[in-house]
N, C-alpha and C positions, 0 to 999 in steps of 0.2 A: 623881478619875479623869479624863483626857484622853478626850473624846471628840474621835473625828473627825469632820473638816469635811465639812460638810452640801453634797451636790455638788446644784445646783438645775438643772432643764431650762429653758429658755427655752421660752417659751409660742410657740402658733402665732400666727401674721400675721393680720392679718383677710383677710375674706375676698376674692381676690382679687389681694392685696398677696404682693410675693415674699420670701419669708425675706430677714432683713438679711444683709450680706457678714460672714462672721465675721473678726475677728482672727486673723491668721495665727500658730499655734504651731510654735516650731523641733519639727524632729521630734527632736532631740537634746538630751537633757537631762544637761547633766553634773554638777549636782549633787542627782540624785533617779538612786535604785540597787533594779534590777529585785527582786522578789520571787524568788528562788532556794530557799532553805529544800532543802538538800541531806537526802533521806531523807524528806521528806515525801512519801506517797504519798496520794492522793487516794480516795475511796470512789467510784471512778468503773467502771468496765466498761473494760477493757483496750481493748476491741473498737466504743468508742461514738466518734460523733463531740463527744462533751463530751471525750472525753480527751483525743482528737486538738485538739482546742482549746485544752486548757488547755498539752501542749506546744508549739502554737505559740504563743499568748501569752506564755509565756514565754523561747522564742527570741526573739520579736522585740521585747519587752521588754529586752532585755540587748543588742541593736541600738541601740536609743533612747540607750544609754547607753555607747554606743563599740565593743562586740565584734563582728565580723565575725563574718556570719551561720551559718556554717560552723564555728566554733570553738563559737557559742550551742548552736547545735544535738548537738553534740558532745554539749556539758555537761548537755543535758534526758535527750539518750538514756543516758549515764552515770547519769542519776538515775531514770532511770524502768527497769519492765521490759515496756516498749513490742514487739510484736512488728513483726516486717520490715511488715507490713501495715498498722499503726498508725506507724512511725515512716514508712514510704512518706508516708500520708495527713497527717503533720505536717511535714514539710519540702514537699510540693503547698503548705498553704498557708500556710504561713511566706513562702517566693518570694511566692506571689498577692499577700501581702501586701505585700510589698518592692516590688511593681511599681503597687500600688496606695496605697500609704502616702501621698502626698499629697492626694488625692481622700477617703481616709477620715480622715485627720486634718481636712479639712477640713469636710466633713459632722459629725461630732463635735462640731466649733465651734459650729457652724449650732446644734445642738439641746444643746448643756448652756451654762450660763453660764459654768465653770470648768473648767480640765483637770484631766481627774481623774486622781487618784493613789489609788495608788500605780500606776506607770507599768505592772505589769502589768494593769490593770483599762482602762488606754485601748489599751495592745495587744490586749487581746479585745476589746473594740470594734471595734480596727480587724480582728483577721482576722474576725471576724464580717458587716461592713461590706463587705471583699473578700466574701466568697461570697454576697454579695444584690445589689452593686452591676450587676452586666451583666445583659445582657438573658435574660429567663428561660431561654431556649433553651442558653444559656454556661453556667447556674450548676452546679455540681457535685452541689448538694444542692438538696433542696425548702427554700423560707423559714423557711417556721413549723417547719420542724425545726432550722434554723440558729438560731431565736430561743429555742427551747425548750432547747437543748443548751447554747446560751452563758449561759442563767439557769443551768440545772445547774450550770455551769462555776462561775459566782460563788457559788451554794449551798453548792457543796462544799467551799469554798479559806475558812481563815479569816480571810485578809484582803482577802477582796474579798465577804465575804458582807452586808456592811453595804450593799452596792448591787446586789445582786441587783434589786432594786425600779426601780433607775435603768438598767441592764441591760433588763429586760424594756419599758420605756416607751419607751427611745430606740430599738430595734430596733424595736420594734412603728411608732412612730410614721414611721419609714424607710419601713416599707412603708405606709402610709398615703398618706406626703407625698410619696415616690419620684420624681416626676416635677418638681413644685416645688423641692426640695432641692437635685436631682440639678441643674436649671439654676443656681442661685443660687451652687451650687460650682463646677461649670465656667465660671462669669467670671473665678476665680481662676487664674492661670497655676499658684500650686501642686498646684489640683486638674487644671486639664485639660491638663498634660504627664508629671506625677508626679516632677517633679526640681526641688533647690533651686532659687530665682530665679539665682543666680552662674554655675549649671551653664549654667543660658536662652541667661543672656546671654552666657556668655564662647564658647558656641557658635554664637548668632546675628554675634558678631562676628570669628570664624575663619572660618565657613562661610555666608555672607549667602544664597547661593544652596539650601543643601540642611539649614540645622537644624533645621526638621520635621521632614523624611524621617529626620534620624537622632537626634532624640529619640524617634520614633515605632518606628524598629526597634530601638533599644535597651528599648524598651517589651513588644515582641514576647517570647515563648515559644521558646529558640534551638534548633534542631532537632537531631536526633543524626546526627553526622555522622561517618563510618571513612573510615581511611587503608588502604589495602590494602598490604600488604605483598609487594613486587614479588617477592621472592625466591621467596614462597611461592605466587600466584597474578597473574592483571590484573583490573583493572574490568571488561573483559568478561566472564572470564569469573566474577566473583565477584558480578555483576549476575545471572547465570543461575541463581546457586545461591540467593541470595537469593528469585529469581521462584520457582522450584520449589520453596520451601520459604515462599511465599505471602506475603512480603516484600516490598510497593512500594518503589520505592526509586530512584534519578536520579545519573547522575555531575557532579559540581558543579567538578571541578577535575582534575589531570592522575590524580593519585591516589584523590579523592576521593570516595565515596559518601555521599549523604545520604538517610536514612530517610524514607519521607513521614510514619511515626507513630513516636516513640520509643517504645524497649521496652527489658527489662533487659538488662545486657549477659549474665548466661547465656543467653540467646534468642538472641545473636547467630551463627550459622554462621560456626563457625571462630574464634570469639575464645579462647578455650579457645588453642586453637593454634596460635594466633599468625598469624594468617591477616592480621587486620585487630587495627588501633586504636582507638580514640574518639581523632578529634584533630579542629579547625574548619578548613574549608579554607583561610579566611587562614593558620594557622600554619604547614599542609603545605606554603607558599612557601618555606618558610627553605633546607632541606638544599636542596634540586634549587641554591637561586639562589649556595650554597657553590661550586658546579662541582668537583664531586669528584670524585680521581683513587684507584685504590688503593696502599694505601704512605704515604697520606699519615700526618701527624700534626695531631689536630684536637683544639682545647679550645673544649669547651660549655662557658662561664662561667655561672652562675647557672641551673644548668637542671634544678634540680627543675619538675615532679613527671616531667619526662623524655621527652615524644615527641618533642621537635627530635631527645634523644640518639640515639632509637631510627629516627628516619625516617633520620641520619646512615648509621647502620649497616646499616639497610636498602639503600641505596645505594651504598653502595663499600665495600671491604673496607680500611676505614682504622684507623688509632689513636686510639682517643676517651680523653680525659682530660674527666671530668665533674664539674664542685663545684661546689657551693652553700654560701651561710655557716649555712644553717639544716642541722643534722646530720640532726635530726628528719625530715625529708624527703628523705634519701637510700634508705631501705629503699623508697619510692614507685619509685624509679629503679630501684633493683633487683629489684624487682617486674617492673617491665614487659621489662626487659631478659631475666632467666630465662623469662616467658612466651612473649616472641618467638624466643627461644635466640641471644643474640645476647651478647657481653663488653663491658664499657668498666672504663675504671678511675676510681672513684668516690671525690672527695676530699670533705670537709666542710672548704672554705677559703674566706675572702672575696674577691671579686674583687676589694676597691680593695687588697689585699695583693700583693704578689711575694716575701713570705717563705717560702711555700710553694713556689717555681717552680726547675726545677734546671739554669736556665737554658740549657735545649733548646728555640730557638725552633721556632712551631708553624707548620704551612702553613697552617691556615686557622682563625678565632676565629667562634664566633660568641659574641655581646653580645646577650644578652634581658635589657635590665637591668633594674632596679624603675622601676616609672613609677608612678603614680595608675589604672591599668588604665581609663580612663575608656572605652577601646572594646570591654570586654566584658561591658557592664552588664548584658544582657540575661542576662546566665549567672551572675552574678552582679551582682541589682539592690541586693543592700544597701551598694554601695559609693558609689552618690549621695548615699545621707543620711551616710556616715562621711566622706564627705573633706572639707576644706576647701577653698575657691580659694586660698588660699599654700602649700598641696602639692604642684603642679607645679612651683612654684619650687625645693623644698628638693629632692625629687625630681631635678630634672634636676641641680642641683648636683651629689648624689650620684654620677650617671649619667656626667657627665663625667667626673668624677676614676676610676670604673671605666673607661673605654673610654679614657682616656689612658695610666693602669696598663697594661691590654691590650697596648697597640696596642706597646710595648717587647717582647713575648713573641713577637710576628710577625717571620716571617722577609723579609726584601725580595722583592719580588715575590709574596708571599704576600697573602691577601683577610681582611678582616674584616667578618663581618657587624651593622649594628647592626639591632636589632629593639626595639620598644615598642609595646605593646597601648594605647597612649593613643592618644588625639584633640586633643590641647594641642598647638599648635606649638611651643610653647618646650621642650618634651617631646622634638617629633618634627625636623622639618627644621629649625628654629632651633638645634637641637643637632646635627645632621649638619653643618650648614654651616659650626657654630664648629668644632668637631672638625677640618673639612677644614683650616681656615685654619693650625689650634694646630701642625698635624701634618704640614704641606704634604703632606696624603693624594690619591691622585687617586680619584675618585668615578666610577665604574662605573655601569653601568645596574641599575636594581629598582623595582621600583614604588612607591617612595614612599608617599604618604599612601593608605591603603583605608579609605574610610569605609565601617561596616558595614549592610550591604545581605540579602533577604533575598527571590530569586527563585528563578523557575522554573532561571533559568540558571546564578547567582549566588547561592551565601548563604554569608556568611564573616562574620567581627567585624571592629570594628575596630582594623587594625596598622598601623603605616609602619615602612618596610625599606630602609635606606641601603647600600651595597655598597662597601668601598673595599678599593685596591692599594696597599701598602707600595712606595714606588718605591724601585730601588734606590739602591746607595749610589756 
């Protein structure tokens, strides 16, 4: 009979002496595959924080191994009968984790001599590791309740109960060594920015002047921020209904409100009925920078899950033609659109096609096309450790051959807008610039590159937004 391998702790330092630098482990492993076991239910309490732990170990297990964190998470609440309150508390720290996953991969190092597997058992580590790592005052939960629930966690699971033992030593010893540990990992740049080394650097040499500042707000908690819907009310006055119904809350943009504290969206005044949106105030730039007439005819290429479409129609009384290649993501569009009481006509067609198009050009395009989303990490952090650095390359490739397609369906004198949620220049302005030359397009005024930022005055992701005019013929 195969026994499994014996995972050994690394002894402490003498006294005095700082733990060694560990060996850096990719946080992606592609050929070790997460613990799933569809139908296995655990002998746990619906209601403990061991459950909540073992679904997000297991989300972020199936991260380690390529699935976007939101698709993971899907598949735990599919398998479990998690209530709104328990899956709430597993997606809290699934994120935590994602924002923290460099620092506790690296701490893990520090204190066993091997990674251990089965990769769900170093994901409970790691979300374990997230909820003791900040300062007591931040943690969500008491310690020694976090160390006692993650043993549960491994008791209970039959393949991770062979280290319960290893589980409770290396927790324990966290909070022991906490302050030694904690420096010895932060000389790591894996630990102390929480983004691959490629991400560092291909950011410290785009941006020399601010790649702290926005590895650091990409790191940040993104705050909940509405679109008000003009039809229906203004930021004034929908800031008053807020205050009187006990709601802090700040205008961040023309449209804009942002929460001081997120809440669900039933708590929101007016979402129900269409009052407001959830949308970031970078993206609420797009319709306004269309310059919209009514009468026109507008095609949102690639615009699931659908607030460009719906801020469009909030704004002029135009013709939306809306597709995306993914079908599965059109009922999201149509979701938001019957909420707000608003029509568009919804196609499930690829943009780099024109075999869909019946050739009626459009007055105005907008282009949100696929990037590497690298500027909205902070809302979604599991996208650092999935990307590779020759993803923006393949990416923009893509992106052109969409926004060239396009740009035939525009009528002369008509505007196209490109948009991309990256932070790559080859992504963003390197691709605006080639596009001008391919297209003899003339380029209009928009804000370019928005690195994401996160003030009193200011808090958006980050987008860049090129503007151009079909000249005519």
């Amino acid at each position: 009979m195969n026994k499994r391998p014996t995972l050994k702790l690394k002894t402490k330092p003498a006294p005095g002496q700082a733990p060694a630098a560990p060996k850096l482990r990719p946080s992606y492993h592609p050929d070790l595959k997460p613990v799933l076991q569809p139908g296995f239910q655990p002998d746990l309490r619906a209601d403990s924080l061991a459950f909540c732990l073992l679904g997000a170990a297991n989300a972020v297990a199936q991260v380690r191994t390529g699935t976007a964190l939101p698709q993971a998470l899907a598949k735990v609440f599919a398998q479990s009968n998690a209530s709104p309150q328990a899956r709430g508390a597993i997606q809290d720290i699934s994120y935590r984790t994602m924002r923290q996953l460099g620092r506790s991969e690296t701490l893990v190092g520090l204190m066993t001599s091997k990674a251990p597997e089965p990769p769900m058992l170093a994901a409970l580590l790691c979300c374990a590791l997230s909820l003791m790592s900040d300062e007591p005052d931040e943690q969500p939960y008491e310690e020694f309740t976090v160390v006692d629930q993650a043993v549960t966690v491994a008791t209970s699971h039959p393949d991770l109960a062979h280290a319960k033992g290893m589980v409770n030593a290396v927790l324990r010893r966290f909070l022991r060594e906490r302050k030694s540990l904690l420096e010895a990992a932060l000389q790591q740049p894996l630990a102390q920015w929480n983004y691959p080394q490629w991400w560092i650097d291909s950011l410290r040499l785009a941006y020399p002047r601010d790649w702290q500042a926005i590895l650091t707000a990409g790191n940040a908690v993104p705050p909940l921020t509405l679109r008000v819907n003009r039809r229906k009310s203004t930021v004034v006055a929908y800031l008053a209904v807020l205050f009187d119904a006990g709601i802090a809350a700040r205008q961040v943009g023309p449209f804009a409100v942002r929460l001081d504290k997120p809440i669900g969206v039933a708590l929101i005044p007016g979402f129900e009925q269409g009052v407001v949106s959830v949308q970031d105030a970078g993206a609420q730039l797009a319709a306004p920078l269309l310059d919209l007439q009514d009468g026109m005819r507008v095609l949102d290429a690639c615009a699931a899950p659908g607030g460009k479409t719906c801020h469009i129609l909030e704004l002029a009384d135009v013709h939306v033609t809306a597709i995306d290649a993914d079908a599965k993501r059109l009922p999201r569009i149509a979701e938001n659109l019957e909420r707000l009481g608003l029509d568009a006509t919804l196609k499930a067609q690829d943009a780099q096609s024109s075999a869909w198009w019946d050739g009626q050009q459009y007055d105005r395009i907008l282009a949100d096309v696929p990037c590497t989303a690298s500027g909205i990490v902070r809302r979604h952090p599991d996208i650092r450790w999935l990307r590779r650095k020759g993803d923006a390359f393949q990416l923009a490739t893509l992106s052109s051959k969409i926004l060239d397609n396009l740009w035939q369906m525009l009528r002369p004198d008509g505007k196209l807008l490109f948009v991309t949620c990256s932070l790559w220049p080859q992504e963003s302005e390197a691709q605006a610039a080639a596009f001008a030359v391919r297209n003899n397009a003339t380029r209009l005024t928009a804000p370019g590159q928005l690195l994401p930022t996160g003030s009193a005055e200011q808090d958006h992701d980050g987008l860049f937004y090129a503007l151009f005019q079909k000249n005519a013929a």
